[in-house]
N, C-alpha and C positions, 0 to 999 in steps of 0.2 A: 504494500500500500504506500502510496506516494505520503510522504509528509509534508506540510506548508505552517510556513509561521509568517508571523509579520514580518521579522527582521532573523536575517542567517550571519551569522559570524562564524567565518572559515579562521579557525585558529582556536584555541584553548589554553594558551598560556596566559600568563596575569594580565594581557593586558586582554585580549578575546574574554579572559572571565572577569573581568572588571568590567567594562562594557557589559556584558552580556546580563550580571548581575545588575547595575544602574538599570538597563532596560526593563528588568524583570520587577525592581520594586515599581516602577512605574506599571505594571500592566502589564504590558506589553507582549505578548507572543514571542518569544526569541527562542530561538536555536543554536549550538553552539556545536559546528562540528570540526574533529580535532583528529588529526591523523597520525599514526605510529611513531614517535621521533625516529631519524634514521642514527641522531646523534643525543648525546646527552641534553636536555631543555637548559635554554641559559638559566634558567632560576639555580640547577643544579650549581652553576657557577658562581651563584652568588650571596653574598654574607650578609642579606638581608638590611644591607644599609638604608635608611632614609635619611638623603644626604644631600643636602641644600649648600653647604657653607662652600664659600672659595670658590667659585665656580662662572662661569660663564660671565666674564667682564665685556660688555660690549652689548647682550645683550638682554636689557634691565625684565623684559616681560617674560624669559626664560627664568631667570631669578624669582620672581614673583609666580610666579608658575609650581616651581618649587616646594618655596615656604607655603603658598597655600595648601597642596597637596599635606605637607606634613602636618599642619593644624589641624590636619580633619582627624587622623589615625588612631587619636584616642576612643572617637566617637565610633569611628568604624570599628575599632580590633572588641569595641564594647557590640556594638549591631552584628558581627560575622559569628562572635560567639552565640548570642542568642537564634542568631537564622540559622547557621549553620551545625553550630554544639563542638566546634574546632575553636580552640584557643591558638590565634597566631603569633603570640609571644612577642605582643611590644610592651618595648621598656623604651621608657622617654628618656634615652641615656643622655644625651646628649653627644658632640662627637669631637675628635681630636683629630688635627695633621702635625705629627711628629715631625721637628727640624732637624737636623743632622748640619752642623756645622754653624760659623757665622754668617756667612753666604747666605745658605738657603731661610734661613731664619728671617734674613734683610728681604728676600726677595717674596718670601710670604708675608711679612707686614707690608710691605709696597704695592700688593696686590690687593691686600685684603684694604687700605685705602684707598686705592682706586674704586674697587666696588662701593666704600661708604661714600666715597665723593660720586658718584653714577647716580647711586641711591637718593641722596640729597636730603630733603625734609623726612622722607620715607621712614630715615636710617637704614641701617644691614647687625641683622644679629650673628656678628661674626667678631672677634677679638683675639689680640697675643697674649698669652704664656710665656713669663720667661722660665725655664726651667725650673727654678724654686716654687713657681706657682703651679705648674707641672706636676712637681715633685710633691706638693701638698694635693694636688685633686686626686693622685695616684698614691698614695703615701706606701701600697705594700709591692710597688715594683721600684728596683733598681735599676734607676735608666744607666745607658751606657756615656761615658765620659763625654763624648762628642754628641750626645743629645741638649740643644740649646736651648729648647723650648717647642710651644707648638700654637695653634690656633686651636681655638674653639667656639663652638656653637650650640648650644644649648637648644637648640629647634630642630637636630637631627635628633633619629634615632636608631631604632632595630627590630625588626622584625625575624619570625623563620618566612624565608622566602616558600618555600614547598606546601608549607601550613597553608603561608595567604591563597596561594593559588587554590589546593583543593577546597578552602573554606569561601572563597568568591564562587565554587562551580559549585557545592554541596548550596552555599547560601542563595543561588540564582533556581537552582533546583527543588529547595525547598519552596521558591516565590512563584512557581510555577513554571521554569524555564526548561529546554531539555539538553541533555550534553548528550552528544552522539561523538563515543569514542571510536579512537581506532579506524577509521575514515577516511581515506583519502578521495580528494575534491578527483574528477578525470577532467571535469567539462563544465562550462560555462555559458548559457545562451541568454538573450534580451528575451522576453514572451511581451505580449502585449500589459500586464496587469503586473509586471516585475519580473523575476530570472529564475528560472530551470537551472539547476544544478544537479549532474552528475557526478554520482560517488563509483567507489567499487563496490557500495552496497545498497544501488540502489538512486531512486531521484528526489530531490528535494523540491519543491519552490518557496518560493518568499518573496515579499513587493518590496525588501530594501536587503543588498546586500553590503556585508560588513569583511573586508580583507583586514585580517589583523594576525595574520599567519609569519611574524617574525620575518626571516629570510626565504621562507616560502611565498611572500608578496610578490617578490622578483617573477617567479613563474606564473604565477595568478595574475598578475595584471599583465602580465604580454596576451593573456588570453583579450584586452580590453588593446593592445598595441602601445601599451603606457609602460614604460621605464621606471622603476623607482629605484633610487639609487640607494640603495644600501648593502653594507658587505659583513662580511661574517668579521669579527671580534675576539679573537679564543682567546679564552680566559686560563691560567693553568693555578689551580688550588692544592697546598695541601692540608692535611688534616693533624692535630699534636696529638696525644694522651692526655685525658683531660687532668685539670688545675681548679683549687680553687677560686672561689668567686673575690677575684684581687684586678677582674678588669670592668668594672660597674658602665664604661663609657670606652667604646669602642675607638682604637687607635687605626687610620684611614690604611688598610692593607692587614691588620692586625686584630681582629676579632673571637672574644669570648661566644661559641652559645652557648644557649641557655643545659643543655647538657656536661659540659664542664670542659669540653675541647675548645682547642683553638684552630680558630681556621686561617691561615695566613697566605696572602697574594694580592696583587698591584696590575699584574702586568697587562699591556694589551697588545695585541697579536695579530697583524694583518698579514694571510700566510694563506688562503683560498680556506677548503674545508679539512684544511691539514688540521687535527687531533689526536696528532702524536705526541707524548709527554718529551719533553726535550732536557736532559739533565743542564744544563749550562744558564738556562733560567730559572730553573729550583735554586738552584746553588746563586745564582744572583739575589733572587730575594730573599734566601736565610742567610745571606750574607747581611742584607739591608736591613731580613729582622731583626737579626742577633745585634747587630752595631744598636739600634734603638732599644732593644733587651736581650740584655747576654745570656739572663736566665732559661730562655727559650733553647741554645742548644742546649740544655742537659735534659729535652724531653724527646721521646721518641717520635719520629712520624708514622704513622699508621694508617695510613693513605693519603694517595696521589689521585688528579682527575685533572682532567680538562673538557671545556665544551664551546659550543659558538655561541656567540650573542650577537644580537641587530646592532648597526653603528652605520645610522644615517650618514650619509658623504657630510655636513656639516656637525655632525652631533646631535641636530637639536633634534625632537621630533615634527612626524608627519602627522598631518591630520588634514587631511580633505576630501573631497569629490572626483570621483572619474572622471575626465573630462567628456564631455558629452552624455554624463551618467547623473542624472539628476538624484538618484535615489542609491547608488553605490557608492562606499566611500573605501579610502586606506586610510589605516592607522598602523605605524610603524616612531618606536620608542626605543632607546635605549636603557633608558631609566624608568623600566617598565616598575618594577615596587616603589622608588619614591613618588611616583607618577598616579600608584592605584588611585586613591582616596579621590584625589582631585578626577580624573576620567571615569569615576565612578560619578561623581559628583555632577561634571559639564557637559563627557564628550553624548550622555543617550537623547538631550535634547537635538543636540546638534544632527542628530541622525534620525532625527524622526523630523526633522526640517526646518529648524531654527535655527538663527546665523549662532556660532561659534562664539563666545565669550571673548570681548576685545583682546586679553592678555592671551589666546593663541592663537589670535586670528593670523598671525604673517605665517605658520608652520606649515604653508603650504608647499604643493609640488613646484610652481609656479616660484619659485624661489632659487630653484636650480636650472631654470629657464637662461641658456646660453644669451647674453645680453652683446 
């Protein structure tokens, strides 16, 4: 039997179940279909950061974009529990970027003034540490000698990435949504009344469709002759023996969860859908752990992973309309968990036909338009 819903989202990672869930408390009919990863999902790759500070100088409504999204996660990590019965595990840690040297210390304050001067009357909840202040918000780790200080933000936090995800798809399911796993899209047609989609199991329709299928856009929209430029990201993490609870506020590459491991990595990786663990960047970044905490070699590693992540050609995200497609849109994010709360929030209006909230209106295709 054919399935039809109002609106289909091809994809099922946090950002397809974020979407998908906003649509669902509103009403709405959504479907959310989700195909076999061929690789690990980038959430696997990621430390669950909500992470605003330091970032994007140049452009102030990507900023704002941010912190908004983070103000919500208290309200939501409280709303996914009760829709869903999954606790995603935020802690309003707040967050840190470790300096290493006097250098990088100067060129982290310099930065982080340019974003307050950007900001203006606004302000930026962002500030320096000089290592004794450091050294008091941390008081049970021993930083390493050449640690000078760091920044912080008090408006970052943490989440389990893996959590949030199945608690957006259990909580979209509980509101009346459907997740159709394991799925792969084959085909895509225009119908008069909205779009025909073929699976390998079977046909869908829906009057609005939603590509939010990570680096699987790239294929799905050639079905529409539309480019989106995004390329794969590989992340490489490894995993410690867990440690007491001695890191309350997660250090940018150096993360406590809440199970008592640490999770440590930084790097980013533009290398095609190469997923091979490369020893020469392990050993780079427990080089750069260790110097920030020396304590860290005397634990064991107990696993290694790596996986891809979306990383739009500018960084920022996508969010628009097919061109010629009034009713299908892309959505592609890098910072798909510090991003939930808020696309939970804006992007189900925008898809069911209301303009886009001013602070993402420029996150268009139309923006990588050869000038």
């Amino acid at each position: 039997m054919r399935q039809n819903f109002d609106v289909l989202i091809v994809g099922g990672g946090v950002t397809g179940a974020a979407v998908g869930y906003g649509l669902a408390k509103k009403g709405i009919s959504v479907g959310v279909v989700d195909a076999t990863p061929s690789v690990d999902r980038a959430s696997r790759s990621n430390m669950g950061l909500i992470w605003c500070q330091s970032k994007a100088l140049g452009n102030r409504n990507y900023v704002e974009w941010c912190f908004s999204s983070s103000k919500l996660f208290k309200s939501l990590a409280s709303e996914l529990k009760k829709t869903s019965g999954i606790d995603i595990e935020y802690t309003e840690s707040g967050g840190l970027i470790p300096c290493l040297g006097e250098e990088e210390f100067t060129k982290r304050s310099d930065y982080l003034d340019a974003l307050r001067k950007e900001a203006g009357e606004k302000g930026y909840p962002g500030t320096m540490l000089t290592r004794d202040e450091l050294q008091a918000k941390l008081p049970n780790i021993t930083f390493g000698t050449n640690v000078t200080g760091a920044t912080w933000c008090a408006e970052d936090g943490l989440v389990e990435p893996l959590k949030l995800m199945f608690a957006l798809r259990h909580g979209m399911e509980h509101l009346g949504g459907t997740l159709i796993p394991n799925t792969n899209v084959i085909d895509i047609a225009k119908t008069e009344s909205g779009y025909l989609i073929t699976t390998d199991d079977g046909e869908i329709e829906c009057t609005r469709l939603v590509l939010a299928a990570g680096l699987g856009n790239r294929q799905l929209a050639g079905k529409f002759n539309v480019t989106v430029p995004v390329v794969p990201n590989k992340g490489q993490v490894f995993l410690t023996e867990r440690v007491p609870d001695i890191l309350p506020s997660p250090l940018l590459g150096i993360t406590r969860t809440r199970g008592g491991t640490i999770m440590i990595g930084f790097e980013h990786e533009y290398v095609g859908t190469d997923t091979s663990l490369h020893t020469e960047k392990f050993c780079h970044v427990a080089k750069w752990a260790t110097d920030i905490w020396p304590a860290l070699a005397d634990l064991r590693i107990i696993r290694t992973w790596s996986c891809l992540r979306v990383w739009p050609k500018d960084g920022f995200p996508i969010y628009d309309k097919i061109p010629g497609h009034e009713n299908a849109f892309i959505l592609n994010a890098h910072s798909a968990v510090t991003l939930a709360a808020v696309h939970i929030a804006e992007l189900p209006d925008f898809i069911m036909g209301k303009e886009i909230c001013k602070t993402a209106a420029d996150f268009t295709l139309s923006r990588f338009d050869e000038k």
